[in-house]
C-alpha positions as CSV (number, residue, x, y, z in Angstrom):
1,X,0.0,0.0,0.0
2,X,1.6,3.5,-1.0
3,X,4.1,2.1,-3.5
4,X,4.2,4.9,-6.1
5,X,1.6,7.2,-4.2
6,X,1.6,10.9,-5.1
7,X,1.3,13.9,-2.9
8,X,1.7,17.2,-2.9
9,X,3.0,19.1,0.3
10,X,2.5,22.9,0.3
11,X,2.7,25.5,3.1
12,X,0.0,27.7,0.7
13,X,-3.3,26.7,0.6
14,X,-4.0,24.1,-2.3
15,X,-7.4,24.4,-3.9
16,X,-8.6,21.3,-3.3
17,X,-11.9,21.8,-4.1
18,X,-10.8,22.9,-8.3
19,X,-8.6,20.2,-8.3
20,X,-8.7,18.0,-11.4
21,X,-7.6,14.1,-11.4
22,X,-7.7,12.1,-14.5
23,X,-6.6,8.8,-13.3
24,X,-9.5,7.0,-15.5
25,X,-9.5,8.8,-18.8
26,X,-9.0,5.6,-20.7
27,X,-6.1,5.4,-23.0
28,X,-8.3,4.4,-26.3
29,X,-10.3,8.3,-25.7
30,X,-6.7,9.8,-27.0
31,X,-7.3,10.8,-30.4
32,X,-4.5,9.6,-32.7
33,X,-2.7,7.3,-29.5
34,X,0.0,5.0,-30.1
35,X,-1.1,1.6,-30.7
36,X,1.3,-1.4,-29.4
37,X,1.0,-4.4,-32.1
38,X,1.9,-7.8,-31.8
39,X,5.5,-8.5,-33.6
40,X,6.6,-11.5,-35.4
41,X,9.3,-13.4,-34.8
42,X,11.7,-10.7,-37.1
43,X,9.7,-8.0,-34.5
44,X,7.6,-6.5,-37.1
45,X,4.5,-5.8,-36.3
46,X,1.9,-7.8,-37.1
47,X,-2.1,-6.6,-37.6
48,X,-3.3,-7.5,-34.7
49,X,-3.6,-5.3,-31.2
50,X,-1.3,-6.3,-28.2
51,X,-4.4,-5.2,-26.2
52,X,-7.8,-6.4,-26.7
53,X,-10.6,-4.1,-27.3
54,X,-12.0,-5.9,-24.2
55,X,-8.5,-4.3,-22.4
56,X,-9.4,-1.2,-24.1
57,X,-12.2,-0.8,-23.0
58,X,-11.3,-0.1,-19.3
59,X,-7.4,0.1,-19.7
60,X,-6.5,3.8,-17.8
61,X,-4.3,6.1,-19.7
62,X,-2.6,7.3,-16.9
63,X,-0.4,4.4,-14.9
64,X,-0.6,6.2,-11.4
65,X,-2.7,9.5,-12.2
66,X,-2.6,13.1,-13.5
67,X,-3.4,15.4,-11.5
68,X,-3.9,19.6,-11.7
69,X,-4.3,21.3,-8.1
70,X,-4.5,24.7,-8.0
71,X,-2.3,26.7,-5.0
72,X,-2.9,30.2,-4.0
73,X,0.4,32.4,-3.2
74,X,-0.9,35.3,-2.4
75,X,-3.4,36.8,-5.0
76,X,-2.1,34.7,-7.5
77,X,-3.4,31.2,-8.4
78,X,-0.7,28.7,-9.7
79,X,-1.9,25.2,-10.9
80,X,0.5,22.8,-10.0
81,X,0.2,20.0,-12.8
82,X,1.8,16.6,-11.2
83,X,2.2,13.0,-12.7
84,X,4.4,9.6,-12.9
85,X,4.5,8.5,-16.2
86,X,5.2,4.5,-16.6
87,X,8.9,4.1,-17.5
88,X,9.5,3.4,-21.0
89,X,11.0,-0.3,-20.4
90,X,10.4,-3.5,-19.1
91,X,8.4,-4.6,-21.6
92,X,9.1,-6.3,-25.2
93,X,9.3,-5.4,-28.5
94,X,6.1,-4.2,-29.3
95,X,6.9,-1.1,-26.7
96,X,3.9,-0.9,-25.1
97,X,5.5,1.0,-22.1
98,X,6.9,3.2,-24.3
99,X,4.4,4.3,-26.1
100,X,2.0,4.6,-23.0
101,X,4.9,6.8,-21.6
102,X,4.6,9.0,-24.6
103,X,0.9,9.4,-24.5
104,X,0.9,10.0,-21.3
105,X,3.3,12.8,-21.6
106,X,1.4,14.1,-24.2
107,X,-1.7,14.4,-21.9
108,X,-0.1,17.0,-20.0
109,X,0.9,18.9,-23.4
110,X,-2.4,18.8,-24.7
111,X,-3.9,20.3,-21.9
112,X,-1.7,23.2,-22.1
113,X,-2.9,23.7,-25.6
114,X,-6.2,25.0,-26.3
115,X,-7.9,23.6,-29.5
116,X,-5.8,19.9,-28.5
117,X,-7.4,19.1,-25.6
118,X,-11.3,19.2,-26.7
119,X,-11.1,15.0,-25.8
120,X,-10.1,15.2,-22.1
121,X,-12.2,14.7,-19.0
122,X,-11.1,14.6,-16.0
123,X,-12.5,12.1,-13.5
124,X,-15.8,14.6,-12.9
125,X,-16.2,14.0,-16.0
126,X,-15.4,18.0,-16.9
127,X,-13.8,18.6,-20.3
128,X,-11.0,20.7,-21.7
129,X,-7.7,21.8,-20.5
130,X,-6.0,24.5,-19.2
131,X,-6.8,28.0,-20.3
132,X,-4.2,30.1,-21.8
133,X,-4.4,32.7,-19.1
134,X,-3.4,30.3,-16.4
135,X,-0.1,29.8,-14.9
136,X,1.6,26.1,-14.1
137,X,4.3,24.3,-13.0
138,X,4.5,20.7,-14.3
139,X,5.7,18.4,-11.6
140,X,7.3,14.9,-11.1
141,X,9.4,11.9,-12.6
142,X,8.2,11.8,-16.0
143,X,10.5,9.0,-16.9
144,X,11.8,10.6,-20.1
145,X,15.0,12.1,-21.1
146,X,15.2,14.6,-24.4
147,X,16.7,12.4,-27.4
148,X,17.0,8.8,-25.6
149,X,14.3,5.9,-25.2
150,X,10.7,4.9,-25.4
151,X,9.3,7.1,-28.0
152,X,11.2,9.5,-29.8
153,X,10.1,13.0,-28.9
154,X,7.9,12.3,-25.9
155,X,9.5,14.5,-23.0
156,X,10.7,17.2,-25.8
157,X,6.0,17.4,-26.0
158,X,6.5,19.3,-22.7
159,X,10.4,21.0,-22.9
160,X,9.5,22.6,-26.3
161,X,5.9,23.7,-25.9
162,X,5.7,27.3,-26.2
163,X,4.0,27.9,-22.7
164,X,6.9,25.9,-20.7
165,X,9.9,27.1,-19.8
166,X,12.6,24.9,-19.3
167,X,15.3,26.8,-16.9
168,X,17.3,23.2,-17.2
169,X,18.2,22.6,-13.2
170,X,21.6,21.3,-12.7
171,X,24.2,20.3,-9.7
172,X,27.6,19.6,-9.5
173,X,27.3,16.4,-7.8
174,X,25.6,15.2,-11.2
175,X,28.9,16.0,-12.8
176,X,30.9,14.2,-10.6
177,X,28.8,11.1,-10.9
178,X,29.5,11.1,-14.2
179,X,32.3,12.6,-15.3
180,X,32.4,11.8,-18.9
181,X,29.0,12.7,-19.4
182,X,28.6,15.9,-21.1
183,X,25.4,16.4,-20.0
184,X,25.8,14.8,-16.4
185,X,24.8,18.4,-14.2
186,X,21.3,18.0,-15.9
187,X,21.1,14.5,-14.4
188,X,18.5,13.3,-11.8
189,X,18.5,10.0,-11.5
190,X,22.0,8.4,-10.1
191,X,21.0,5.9,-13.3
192,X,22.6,9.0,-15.4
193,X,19.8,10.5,-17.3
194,X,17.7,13.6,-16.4
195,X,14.0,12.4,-15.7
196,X,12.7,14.7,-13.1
197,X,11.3,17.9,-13.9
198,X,10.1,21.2,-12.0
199,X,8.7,23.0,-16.0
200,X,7.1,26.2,-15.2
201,X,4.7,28.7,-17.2
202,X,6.9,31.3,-19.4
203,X,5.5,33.9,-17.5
204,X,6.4,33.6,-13.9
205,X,9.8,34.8,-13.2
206,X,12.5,32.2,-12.4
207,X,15.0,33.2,-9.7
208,X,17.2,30.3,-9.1
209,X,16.8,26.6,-9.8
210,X,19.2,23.3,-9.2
211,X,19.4,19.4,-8.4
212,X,20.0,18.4,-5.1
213,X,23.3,16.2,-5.3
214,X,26.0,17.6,-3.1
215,X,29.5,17.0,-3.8
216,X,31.7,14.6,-1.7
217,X,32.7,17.5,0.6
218,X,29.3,19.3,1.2
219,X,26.8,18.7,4.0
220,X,23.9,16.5,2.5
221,X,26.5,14.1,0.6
222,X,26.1,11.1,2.9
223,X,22.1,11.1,2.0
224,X,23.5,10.2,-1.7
225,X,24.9,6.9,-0.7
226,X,23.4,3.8,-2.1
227,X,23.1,2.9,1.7
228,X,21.8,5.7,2.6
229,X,20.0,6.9,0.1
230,X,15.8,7.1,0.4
231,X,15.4,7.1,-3.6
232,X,17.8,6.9,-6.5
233,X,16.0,10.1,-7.9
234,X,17.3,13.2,-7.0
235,X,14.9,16.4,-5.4
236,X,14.7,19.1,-8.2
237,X,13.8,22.5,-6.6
238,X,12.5,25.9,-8.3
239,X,12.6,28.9,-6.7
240,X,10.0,31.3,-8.6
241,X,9.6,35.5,-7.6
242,X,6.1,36.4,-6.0
């Protein structure tokens, strides 16, 4: 019980009576969704469906849940949009994970995008997406790194959208991690790829942002040993001007 729970801690108030889940919008509602196929045995796909329309019929979209709470910081409301995409392995060739990944990825960029997200409903059974007016910050391991598994193109849905800004986080203790990585301060996993993301609205101001992965030498470094260590993630942190 718990395993892969979500929550969402906040000293402001969280709207909790606007907020929006869509843990049963069913996968087949997505217009144009990635369909997994059966391969053969030169892993070509075949014609038929890896999932049944029986499956289909009640298979969730969203492996854990999608969620859009809204927090109130003073005068200004800020929607905090949070999710746990599946990881785009541990399956088999017809890449079923990743393509669920994708989609659900592209959940999250559809409701930023008015005139794309006419086909959601959230658990209420309210339609439609975010309003342009609105300001976000996207939220949580989305199990996706720009340019490298699952699906190609599913993270970048969210780091190119023209409402997101992506500030890139980064840490030193990333670097030394992985040394010969060029790309290692953007990491967030100690599995060496960048998966976690903080993604705010272009229009709140972004005053600082980083990873925190402490060097050998700095206070906090023993809580990155393997021993030690409560997750293999680590905590990505934002900090945004009133």
């Amino acid at each position: 019980p718990g395993q892969y729970g979500m929550v969402i801690l906040s000293k402001y108030p969280l709207l909790a009576d606007k907020a929006r889940t869509f843990q049963h919008f069913l996968w087949k509602d997505m217009p144009g969704r990635h369909i997994p196929y059966v391969m053969n045995e030169q892993e070509q796909p075949t014609k038929e469906q890896w999932y049944s329309d029986e499956i289909m019929a009640q298979y969730p979209l969203s492996s854990k849940s999608h969620w859009d709470v809204p927090v109130k910081v003073g005068d200004r409301v800020i929607h905090l949009l949070a999710a746990h995409p599946v990881p785009p392995a541990f399956d088999g060739p017809e890449n079923s994970n990743g393509m669920r990944n994708f989609d659900e990825i592209r959940l999250f960029a559809d409701y930023l995008t008015p005139g794309s997200d006419n086909y959601l409903y959230d658990d209420n059974g309210v339609r439609g997406g975010l309003s342009e007016n609105e300001s976000f910050v996207i939220l949580g391991d989305m199990n996706a790194e720009a340019g490298s598994g699952g699906v190609d193109g599913a993270i970048e849905q969210l780091l190119d959208h023209p409402r997101v800004n992506d500030v890139k986080p980064q840490s030193q203790g990333g670097q030394q991690h992985s040394p010969n990585n060029g790309n290692s301060q953007y990491h967030t996993a100690a599995w060496r790829k960048r998966v976690d993301y903080v993604l705010p609205s272009d229009d709140l101001i972004v005053k600082d942002a980083g990873v925190f992965w402490p060097v050998d030498d700095e206070p906090g470094s023993q809580l990155m040993n393997k021993r030690s260590a409560s997750s293999d993630h680590r905590l990505v942190w934002l900090d945004i001007v009133k």
